[in-house]
C-alpha positions as CSV (number, residue, x, y, z in Angstrom):
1,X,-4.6,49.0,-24.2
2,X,-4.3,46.9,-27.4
3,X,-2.8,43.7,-25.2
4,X,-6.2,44.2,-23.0
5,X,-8.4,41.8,-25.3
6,X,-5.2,39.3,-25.8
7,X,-4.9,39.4,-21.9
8,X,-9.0,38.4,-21.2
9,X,-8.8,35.8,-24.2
10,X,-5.9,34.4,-22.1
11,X,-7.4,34.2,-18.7
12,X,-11.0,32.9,-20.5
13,X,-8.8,30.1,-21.8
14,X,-7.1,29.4,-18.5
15,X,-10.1,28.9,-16.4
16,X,-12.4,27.0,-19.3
17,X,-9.9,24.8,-20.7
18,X,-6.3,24.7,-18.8
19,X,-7.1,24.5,-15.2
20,X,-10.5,21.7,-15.6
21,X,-8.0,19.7,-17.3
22,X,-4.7,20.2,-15.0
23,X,-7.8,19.1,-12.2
24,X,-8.8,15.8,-14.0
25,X,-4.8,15.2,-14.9
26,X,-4.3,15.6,-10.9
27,X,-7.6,13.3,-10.2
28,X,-6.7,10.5,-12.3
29,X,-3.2,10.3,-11.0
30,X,-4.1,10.0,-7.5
31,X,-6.6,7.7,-8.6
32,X,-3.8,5.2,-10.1
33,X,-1.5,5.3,-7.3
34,X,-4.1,4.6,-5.3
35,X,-4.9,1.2,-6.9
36,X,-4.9,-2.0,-5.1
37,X,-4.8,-5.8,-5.6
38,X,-8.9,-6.9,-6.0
39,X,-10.1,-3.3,-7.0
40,X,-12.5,-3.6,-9.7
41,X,-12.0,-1.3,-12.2
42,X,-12.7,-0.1,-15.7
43,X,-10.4,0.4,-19.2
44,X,-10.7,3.5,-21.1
45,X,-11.3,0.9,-24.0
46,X,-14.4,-0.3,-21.9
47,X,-13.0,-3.6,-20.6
48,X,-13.6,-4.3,-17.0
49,X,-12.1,-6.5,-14.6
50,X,-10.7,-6.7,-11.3
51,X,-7.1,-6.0,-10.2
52,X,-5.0,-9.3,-9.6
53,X,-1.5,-7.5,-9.6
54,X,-0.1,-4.3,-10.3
55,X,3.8,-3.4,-11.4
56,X,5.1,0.7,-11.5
57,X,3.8,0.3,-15.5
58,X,1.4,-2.3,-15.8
59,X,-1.6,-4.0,-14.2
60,X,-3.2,-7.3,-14.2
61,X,-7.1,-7.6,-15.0
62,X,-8.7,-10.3,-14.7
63,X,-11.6,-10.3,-16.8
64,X,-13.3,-13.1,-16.6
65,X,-12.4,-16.6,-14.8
66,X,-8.8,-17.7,-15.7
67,X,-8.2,-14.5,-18.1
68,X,-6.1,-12.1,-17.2
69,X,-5.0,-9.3,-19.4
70,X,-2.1,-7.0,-18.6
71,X,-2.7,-3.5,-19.4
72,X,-0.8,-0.4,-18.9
73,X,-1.4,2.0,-15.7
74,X,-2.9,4.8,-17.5
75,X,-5.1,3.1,-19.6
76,X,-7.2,2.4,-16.6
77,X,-10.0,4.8,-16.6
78,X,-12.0,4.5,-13.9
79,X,-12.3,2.0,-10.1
80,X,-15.4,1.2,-9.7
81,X,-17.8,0.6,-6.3
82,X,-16.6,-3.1,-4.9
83,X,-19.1,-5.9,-6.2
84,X,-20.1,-4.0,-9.4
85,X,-18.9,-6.3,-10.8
86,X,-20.4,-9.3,-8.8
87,X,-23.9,-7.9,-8.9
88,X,-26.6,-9.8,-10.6
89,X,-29.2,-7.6,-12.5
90,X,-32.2,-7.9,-11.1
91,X,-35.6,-6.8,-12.3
């Protein structure tokens, strides 16, 4: 009876913290090994670019004409739509 509270803190922890994050760990893998040459994608610094080659470690971003920066794998955060990038504002 006294482990009861312990127990429910446990399982309250498990579903709000443990499992949302074991989710996104899972999501953002899948999303790296699913990069491609010309994705266009996004830093978790805020840089983005589009894919010009990729290595097991690191990928090449070009971010703008001639510049390419090498980054690592993980530190991409997020692939964005094709042509973001390409798409003039408009009003």
């Amino acid at each position: 009876m006294t482990f009861g509270p312990l127990v429910v803190l446990f399982v309250v922890f498990y579903f709000l913290l443990i499992r949302p994050q074991q989710k996104r760990q899972k999501e953002h893998k899948n999303m790296l090994d699913a990069l491609n040459r010309g994705d266009e994608v996004v830093t978790q610094g805020g840089v983005a670019g589009k894919v010009t080659d990729l290595d097991d470690s690191f990928v090449s971003v070009e971010i703008a004409a001639n510049t390419v920066v090498k980054v690592q794998r993980h530190a991409i955060g997020n692939v964005l739509p094709k042509g973001t990038l390409s798409a003039k504002p408009g009003k």
